[in-house]
mmCIF file of the N, C-alpha and C atoms, coordinates in Angstrom:
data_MODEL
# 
_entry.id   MODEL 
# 
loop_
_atom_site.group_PDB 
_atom_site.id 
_atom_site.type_symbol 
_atom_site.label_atom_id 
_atom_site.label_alt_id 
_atom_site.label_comp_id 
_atom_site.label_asym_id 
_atom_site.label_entity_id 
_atom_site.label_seq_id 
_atom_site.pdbx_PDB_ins_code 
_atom_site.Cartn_x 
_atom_site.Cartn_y 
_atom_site.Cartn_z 
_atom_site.occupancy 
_atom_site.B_iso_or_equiv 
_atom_site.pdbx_formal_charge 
_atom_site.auth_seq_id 
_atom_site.auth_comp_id 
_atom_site.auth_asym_id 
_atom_site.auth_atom_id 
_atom_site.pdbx_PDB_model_num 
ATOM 1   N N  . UNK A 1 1  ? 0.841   -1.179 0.000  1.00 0.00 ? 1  UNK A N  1 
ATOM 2   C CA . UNK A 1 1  ? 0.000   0.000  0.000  1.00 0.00 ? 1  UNK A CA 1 
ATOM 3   C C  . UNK A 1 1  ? 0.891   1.249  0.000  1.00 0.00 ? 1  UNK A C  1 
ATOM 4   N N  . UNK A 1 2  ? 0.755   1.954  -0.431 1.00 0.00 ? 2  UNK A N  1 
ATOM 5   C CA . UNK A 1 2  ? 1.096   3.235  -0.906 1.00 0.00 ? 2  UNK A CA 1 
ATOM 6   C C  . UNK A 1 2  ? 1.072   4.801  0.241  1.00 0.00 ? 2  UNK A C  1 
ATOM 7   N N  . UNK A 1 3  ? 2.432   5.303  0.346  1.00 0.00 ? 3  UNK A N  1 
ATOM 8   C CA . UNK A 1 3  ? 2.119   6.088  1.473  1.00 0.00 ? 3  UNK A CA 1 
ATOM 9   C C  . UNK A 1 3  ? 1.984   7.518  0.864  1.00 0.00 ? 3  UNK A C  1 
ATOM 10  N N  . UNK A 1 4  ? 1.822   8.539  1.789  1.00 0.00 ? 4  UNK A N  1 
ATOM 11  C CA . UNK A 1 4  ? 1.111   9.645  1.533  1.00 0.00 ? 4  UNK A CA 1 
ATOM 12  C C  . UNK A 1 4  ? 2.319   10.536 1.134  1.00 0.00 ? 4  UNK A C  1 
ATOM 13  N N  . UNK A 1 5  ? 3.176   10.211 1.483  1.00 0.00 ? 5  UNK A N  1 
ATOM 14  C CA . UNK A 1 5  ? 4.517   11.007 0.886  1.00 0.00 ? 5  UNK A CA 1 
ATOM 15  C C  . UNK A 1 5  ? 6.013   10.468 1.859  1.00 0.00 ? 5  UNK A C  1 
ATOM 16  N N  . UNK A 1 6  ? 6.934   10.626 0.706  1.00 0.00 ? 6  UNK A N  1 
ATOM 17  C CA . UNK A 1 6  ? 8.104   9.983  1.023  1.00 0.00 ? 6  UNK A CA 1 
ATOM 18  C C  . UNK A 1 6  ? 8.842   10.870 2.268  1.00 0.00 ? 6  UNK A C  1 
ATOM 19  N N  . UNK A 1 7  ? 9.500   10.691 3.483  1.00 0.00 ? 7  UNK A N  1 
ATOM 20  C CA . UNK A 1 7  ? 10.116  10.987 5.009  1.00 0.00 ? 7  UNK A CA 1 
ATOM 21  C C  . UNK A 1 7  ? 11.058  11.528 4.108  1.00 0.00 ? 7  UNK A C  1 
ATOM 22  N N  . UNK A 1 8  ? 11.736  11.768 3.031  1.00 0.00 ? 8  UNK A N  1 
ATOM 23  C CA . UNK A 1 8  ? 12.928  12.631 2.613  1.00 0.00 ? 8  UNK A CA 1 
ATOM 24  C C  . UNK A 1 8  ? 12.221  14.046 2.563  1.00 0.00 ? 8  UNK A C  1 
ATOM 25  N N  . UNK A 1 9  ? 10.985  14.012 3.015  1.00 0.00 ? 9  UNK A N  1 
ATOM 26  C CA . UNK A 1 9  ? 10.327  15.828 1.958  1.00 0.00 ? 9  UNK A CA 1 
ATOM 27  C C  . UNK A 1 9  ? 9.815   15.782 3.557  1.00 0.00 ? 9  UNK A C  1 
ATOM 28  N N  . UNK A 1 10 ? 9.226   15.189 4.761  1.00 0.00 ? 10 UNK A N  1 
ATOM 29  C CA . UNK A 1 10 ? 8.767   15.253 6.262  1.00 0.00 ? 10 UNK A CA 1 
ATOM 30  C C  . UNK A 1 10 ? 9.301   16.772 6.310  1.00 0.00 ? 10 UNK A C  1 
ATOM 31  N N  . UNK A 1 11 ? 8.313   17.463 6.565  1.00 0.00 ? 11 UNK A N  1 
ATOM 32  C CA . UNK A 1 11 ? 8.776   19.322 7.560  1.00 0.00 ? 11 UNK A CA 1 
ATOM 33  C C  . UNK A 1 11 ? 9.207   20.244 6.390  1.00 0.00 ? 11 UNK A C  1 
ATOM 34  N N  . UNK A 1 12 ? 9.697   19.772 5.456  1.00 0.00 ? 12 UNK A N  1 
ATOM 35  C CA . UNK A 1 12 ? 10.008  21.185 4.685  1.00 0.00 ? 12 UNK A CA 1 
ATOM 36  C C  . UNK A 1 12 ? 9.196   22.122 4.270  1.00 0.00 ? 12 UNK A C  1 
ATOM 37  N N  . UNK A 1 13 ? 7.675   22.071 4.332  1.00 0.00 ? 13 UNK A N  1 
ATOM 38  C CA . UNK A 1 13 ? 6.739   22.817 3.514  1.00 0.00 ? 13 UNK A CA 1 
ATOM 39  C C  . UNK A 1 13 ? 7.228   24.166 5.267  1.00 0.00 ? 13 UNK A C  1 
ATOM 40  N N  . UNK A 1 14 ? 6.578   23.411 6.729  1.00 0.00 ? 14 UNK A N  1 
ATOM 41  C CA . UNK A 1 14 ? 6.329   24.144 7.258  1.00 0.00 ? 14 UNK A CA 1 
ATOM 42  C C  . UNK A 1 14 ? 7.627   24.531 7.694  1.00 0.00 ? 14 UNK A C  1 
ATOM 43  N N  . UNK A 1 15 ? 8.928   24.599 7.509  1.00 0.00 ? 15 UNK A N  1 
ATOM 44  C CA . UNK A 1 15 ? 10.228  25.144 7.895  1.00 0.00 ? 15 UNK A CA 1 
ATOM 45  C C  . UNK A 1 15 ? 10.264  26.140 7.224  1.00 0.00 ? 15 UNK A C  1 
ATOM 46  N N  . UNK A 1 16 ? 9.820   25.913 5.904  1.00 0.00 ? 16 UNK A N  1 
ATOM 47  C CA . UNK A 1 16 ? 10.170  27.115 4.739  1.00 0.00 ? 16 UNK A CA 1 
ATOM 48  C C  . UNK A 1 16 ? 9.253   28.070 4.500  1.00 0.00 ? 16 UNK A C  1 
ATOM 49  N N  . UNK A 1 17 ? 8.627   27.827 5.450  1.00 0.00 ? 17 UNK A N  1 
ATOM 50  C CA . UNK A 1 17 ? 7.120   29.058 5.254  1.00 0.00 ? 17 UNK A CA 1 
ATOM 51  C C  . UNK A 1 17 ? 7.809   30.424 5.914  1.00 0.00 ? 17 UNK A C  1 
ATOM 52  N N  . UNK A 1 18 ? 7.618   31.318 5.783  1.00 0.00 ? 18 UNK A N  1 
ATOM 53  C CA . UNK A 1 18 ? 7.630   32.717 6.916  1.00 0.00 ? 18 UNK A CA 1 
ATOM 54  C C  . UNK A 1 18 ? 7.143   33.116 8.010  1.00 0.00 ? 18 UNK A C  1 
ATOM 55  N N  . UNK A 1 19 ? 7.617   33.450 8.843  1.00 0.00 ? 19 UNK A N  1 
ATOM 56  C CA . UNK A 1 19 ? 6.983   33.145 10.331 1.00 0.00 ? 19 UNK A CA 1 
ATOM 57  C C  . UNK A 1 19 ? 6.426   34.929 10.367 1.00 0.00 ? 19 UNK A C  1 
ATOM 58  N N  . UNK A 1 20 ? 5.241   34.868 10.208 1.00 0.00 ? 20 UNK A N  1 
ATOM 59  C CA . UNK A 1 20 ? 4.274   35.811 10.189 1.00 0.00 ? 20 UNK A CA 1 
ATOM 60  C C  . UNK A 1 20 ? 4.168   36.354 11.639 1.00 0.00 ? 20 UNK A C  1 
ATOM 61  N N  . UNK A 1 21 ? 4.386   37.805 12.234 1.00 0.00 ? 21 UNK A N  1 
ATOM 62  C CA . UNK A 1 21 ? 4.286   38.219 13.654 1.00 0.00 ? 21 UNK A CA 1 
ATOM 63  C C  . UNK A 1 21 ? 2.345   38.114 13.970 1.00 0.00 ? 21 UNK A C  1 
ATOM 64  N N  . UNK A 1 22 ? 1.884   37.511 14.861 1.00 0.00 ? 22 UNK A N  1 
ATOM 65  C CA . UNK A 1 22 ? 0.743   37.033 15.406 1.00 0.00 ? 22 UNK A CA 1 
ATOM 66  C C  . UNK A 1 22 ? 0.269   38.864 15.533 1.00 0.00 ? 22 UNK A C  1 
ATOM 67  N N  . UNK A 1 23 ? -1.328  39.430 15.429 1.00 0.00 ? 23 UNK A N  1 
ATOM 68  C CA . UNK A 1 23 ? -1.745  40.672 15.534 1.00 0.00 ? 23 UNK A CA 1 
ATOM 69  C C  . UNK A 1 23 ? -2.219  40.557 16.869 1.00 0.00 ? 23 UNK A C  1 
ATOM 70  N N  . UNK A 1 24 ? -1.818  41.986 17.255 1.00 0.00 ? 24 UNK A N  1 
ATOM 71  C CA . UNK A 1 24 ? -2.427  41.841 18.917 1.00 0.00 ? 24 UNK A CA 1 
ATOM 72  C C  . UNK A 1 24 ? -3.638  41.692 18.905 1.00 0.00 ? 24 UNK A C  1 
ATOM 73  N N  . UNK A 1 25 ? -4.088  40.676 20.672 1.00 0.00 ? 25 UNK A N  1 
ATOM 74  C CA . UNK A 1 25 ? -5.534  40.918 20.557 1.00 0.00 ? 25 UNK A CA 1 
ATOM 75  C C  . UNK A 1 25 ? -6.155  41.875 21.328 1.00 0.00 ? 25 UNK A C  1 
ATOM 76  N N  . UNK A 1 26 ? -7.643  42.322 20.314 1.00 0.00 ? 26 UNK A N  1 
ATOM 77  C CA . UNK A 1 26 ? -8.255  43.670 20.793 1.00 0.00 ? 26 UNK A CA 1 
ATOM 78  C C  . UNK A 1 26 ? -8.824  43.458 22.244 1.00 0.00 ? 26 UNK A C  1 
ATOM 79  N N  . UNK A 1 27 ? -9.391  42.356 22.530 1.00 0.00 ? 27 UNK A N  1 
ATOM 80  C CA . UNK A 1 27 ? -10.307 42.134 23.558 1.00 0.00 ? 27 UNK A CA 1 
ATOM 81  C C  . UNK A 1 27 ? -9.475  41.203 24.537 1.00 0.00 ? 27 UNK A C  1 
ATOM 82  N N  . UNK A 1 28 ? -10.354 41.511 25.695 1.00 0.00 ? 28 UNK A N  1 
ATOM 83  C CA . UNK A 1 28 ? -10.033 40.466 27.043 1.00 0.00 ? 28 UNK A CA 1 
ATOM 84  C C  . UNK A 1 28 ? -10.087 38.943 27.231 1.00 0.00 ? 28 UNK A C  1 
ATOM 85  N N  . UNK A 1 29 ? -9.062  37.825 27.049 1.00 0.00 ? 29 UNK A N  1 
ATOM 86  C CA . UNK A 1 29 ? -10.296 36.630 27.116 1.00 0.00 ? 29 UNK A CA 1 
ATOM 87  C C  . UNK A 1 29 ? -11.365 36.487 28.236 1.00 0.00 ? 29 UNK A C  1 
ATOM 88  N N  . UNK A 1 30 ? -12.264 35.978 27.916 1.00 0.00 ? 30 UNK A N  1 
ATOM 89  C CA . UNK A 1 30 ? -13.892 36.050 28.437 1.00 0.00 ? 30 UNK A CA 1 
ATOM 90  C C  . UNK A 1 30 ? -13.485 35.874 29.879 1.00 0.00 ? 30 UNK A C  1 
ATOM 91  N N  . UNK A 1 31 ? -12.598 34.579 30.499 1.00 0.00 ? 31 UNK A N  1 
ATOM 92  C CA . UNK A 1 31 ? -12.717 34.783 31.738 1.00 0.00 ? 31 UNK A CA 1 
ATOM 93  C C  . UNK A 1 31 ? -12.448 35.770 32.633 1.00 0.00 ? 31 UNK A C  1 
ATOM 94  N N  . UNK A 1 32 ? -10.963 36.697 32.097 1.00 0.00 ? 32 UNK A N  1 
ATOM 95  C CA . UNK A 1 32 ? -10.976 38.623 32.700 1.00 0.00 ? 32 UNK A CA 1 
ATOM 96  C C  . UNK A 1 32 ? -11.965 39.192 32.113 1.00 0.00 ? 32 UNK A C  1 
ATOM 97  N N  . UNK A 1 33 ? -12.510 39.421 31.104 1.00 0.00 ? 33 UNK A N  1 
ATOM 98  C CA . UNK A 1 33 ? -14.087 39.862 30.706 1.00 0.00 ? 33 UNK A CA 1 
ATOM 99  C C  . UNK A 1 33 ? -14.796 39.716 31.836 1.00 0.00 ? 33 UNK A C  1 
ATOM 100 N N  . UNK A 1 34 ? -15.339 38.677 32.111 1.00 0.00 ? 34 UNK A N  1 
ATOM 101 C CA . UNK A 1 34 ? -16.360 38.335 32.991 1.00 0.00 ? 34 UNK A CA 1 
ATOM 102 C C  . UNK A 1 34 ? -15.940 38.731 34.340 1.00 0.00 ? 34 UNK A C  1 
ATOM 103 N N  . UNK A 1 35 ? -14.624 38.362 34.618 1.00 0.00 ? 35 UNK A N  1 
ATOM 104 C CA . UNK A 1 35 ? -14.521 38.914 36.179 1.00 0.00 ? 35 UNK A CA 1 
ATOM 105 C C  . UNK A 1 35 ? -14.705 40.741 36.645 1.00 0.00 ? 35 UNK A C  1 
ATOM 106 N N  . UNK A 1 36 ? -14.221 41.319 35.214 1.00 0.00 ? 36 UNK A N  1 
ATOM 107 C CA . UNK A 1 36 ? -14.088 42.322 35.276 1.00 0.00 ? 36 UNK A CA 1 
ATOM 108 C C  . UNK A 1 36 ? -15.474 43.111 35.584 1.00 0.00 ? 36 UNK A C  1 
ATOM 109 N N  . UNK A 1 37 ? -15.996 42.359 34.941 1.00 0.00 ? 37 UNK A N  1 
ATOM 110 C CA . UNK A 1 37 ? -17.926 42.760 34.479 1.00 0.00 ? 37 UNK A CA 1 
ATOM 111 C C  . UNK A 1 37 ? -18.706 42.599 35.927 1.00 0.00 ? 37 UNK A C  1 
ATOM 112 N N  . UNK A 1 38 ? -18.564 41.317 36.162 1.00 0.00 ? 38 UNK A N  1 
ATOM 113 C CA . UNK A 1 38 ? -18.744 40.866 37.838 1.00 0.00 ? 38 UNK A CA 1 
ATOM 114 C C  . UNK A 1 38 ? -18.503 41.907 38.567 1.00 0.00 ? 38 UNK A C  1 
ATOM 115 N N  . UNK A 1 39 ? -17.248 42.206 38.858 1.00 0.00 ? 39 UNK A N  1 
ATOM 116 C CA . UNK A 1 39 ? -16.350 43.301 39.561 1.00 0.00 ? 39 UNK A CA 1 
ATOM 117 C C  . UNK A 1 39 ? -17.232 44.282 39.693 1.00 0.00 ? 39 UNK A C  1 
ATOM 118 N N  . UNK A 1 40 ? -17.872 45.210 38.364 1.00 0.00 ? 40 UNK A N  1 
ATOM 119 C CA . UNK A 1 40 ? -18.778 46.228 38.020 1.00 0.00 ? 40 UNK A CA 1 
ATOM 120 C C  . UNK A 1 40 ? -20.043 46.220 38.626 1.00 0.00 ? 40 UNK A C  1 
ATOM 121 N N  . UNK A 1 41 ? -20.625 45.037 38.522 1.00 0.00 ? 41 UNK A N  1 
ATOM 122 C CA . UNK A 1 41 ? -21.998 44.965 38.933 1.00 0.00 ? 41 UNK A CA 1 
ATOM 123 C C  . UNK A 1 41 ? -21.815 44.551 39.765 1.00 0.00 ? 41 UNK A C  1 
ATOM 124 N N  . UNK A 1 42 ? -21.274 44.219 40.919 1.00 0.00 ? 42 UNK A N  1 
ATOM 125 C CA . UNK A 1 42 ? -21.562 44.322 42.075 1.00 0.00 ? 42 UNK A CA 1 
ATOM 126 C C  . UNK A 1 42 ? -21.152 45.411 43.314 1.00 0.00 ? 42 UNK A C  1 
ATOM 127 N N  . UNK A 1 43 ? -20.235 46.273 42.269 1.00 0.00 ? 43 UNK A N  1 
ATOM 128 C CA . UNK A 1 43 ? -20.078 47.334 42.999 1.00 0.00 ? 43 UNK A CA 1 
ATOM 129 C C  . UNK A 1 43 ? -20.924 48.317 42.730 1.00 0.00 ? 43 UNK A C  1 
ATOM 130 N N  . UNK A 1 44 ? -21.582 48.694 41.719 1.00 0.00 ? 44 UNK A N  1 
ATOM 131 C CA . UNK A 1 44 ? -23.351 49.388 41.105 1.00 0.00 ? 44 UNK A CA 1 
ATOM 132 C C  . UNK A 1 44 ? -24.300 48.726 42.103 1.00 0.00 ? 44 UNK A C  1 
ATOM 133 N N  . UNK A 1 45 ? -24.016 47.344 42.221 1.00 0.00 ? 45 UNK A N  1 
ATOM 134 C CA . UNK A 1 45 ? -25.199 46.811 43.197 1.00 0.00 ? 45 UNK A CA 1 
ATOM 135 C C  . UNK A 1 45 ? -25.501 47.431 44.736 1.00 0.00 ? 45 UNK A C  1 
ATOM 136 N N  . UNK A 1 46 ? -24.135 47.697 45.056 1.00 0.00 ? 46 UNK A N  1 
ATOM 137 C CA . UNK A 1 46 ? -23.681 48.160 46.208 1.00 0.00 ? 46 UNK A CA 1 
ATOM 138 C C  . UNK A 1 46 ? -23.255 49.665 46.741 1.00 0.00 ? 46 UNK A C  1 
ATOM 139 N N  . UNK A 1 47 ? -23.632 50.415 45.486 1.00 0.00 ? 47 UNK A N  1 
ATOM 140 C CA . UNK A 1 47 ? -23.879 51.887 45.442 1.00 0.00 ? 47 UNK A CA 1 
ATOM 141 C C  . UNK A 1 47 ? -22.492 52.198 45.553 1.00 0.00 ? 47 UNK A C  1 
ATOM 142 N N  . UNK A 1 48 ? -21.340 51.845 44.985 1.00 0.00 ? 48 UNK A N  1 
ATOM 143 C CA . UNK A 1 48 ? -20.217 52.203 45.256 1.00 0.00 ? 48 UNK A CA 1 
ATOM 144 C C  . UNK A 1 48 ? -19.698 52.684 43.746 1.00 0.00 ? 48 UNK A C  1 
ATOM 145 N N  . UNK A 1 49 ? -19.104 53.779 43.794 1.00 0.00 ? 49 UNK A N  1 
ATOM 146 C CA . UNK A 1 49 ? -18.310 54.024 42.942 1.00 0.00 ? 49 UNK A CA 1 
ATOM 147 C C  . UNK A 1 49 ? -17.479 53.205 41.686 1.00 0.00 ? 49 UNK A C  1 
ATOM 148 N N  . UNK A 1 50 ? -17.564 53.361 40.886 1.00 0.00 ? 50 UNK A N  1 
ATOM 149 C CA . UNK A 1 50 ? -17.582 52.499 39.985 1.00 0.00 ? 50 UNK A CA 1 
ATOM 150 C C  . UNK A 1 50 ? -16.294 53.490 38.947 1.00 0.00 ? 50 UNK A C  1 
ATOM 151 N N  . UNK A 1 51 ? -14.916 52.645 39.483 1.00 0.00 ? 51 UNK A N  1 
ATOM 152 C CA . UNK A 1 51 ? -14.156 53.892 38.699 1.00 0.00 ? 51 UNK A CA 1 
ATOM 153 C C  . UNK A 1 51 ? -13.520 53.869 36.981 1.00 0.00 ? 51 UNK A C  1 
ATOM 154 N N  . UNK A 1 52 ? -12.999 54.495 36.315 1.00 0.00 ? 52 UNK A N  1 
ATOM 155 C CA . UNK A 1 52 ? -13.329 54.278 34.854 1.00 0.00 ? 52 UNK A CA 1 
ATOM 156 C C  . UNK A 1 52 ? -12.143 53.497 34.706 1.00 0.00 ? 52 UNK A C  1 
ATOM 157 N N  . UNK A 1 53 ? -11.092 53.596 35.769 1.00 0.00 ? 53 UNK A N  1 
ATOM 158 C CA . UNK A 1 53 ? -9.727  52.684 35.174 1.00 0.00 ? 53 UNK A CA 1 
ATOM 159 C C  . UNK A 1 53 ? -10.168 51.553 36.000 1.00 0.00 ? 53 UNK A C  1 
ATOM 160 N N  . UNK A 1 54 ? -9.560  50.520 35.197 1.00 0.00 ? 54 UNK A N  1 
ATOM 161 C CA . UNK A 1 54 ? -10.290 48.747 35.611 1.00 0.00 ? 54 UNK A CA 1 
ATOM 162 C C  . UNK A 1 54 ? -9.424  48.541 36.813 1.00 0.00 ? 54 UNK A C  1 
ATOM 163 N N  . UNK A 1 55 ? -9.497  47.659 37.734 1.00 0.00 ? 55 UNK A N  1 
ATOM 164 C CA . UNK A 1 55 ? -8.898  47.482 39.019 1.00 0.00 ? 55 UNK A CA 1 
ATOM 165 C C  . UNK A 1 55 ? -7.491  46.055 38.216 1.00 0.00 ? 55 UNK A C  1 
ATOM 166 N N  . UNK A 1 56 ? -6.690  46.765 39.041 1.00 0.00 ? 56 UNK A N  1 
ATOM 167 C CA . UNK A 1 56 ? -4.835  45.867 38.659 1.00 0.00 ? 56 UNK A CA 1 
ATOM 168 C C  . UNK A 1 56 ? -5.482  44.487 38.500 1.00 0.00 ? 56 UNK A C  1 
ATOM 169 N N  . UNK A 1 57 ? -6.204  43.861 39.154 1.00 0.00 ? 57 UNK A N  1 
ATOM 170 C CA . UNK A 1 57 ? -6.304  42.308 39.371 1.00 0.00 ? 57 UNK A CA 1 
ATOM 171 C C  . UNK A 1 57 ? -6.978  41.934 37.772 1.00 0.00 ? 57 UNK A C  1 
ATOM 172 N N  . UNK A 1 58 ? -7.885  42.334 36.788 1.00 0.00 ? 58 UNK A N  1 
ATOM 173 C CA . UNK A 1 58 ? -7.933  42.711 36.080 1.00 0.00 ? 58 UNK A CA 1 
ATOM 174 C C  . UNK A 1 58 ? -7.968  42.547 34.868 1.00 0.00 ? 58 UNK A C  1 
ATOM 175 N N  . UNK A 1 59 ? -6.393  43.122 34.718 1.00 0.00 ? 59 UNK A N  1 
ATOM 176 C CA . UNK A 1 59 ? -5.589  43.419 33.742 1.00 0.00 ? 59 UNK A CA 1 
ATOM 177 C C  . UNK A 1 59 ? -4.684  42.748 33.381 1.00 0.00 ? 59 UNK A C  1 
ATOM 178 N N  . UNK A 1 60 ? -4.404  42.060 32.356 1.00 0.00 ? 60 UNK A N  1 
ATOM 179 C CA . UNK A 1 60 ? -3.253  41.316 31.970 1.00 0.00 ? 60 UNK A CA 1 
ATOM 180 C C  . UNK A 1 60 ? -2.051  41.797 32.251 1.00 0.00 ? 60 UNK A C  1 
ATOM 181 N N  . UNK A 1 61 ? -1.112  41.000 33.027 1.00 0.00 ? 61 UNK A N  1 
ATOM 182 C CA . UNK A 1 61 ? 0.374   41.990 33.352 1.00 0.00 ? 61 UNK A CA 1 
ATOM 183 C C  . UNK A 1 61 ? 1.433   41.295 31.988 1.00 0.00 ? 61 UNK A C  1 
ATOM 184 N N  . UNK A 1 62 ? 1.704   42.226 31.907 1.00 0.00 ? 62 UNK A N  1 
ATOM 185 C CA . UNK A 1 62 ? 2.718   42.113 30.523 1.00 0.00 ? 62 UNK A CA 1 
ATOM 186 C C  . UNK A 1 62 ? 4.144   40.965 31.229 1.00 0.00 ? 62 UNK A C  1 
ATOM 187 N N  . UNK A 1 63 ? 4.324   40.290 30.312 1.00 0.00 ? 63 UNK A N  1 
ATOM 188 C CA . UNK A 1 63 ? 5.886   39.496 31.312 1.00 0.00 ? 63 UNK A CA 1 
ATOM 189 C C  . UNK A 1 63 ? 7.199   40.330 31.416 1.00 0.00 ? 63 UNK A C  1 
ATOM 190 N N  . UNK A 1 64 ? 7.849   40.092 32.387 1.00 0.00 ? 64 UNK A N  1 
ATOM 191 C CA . UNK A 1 64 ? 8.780   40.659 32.795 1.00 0.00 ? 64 UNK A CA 1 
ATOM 192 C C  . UNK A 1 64 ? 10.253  40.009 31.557 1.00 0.00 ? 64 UNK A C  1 
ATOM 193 N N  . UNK A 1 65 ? 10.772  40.682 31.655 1.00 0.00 ? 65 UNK A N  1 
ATOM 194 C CA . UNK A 1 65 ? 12.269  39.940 30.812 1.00 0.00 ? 65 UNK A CA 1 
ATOM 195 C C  . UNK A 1 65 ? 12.755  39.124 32.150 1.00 0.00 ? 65 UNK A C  1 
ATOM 196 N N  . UNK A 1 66 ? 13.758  38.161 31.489 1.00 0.00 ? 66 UNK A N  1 
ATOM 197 C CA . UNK A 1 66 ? 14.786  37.679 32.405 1.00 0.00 ? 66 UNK A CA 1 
ATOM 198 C C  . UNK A 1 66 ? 16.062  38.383 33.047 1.00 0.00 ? 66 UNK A C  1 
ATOM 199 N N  . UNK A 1 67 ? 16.283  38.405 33.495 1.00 0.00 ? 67 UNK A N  1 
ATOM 200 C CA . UNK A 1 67 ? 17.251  39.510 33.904 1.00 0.00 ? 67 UNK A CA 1 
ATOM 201 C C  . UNK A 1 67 ? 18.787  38.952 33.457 1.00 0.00 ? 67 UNK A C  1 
ATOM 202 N N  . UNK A 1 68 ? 19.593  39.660 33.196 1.00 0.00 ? 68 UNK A N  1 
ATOM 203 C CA . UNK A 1 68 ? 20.940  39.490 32.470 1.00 0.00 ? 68 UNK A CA 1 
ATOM 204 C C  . UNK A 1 68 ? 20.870  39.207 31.078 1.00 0.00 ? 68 UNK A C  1 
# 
């Protein structure tokens, strides 16, 4: 039986492709979405101030470099 292609050609299509930089993403994934949203309505629930910058916990923290 007959195989789908010969192990001398295995990886070259995807080695030789261009490694395209990924576009940032616009939005929150859903689970900081939702906490964030949570966060909101229950402080509206609770007659409290509701301030326009999102609280640190939040917010995605960017990674740190390694040091040296």
């Amino acid at each position: 039986m007959p195989t789908h292609g010969s192990m001398t050609k295995a990886g070259k299509v995807r080695s030789s492709t261009p490694k395209i930089p990924p576009r940032p993403k616009r939005n929150l994934p859903p689970r900081q979405r939702n906490k964030r949203e949570y966060w909101i309505r229950k402080r509206k629930e609770g007659g409290l101030p509701v301030p326009t910058v999102v609280p640190p916990s939040s917010v995605p923290r960017k990674a740190r470099a390694a040091p040296g």
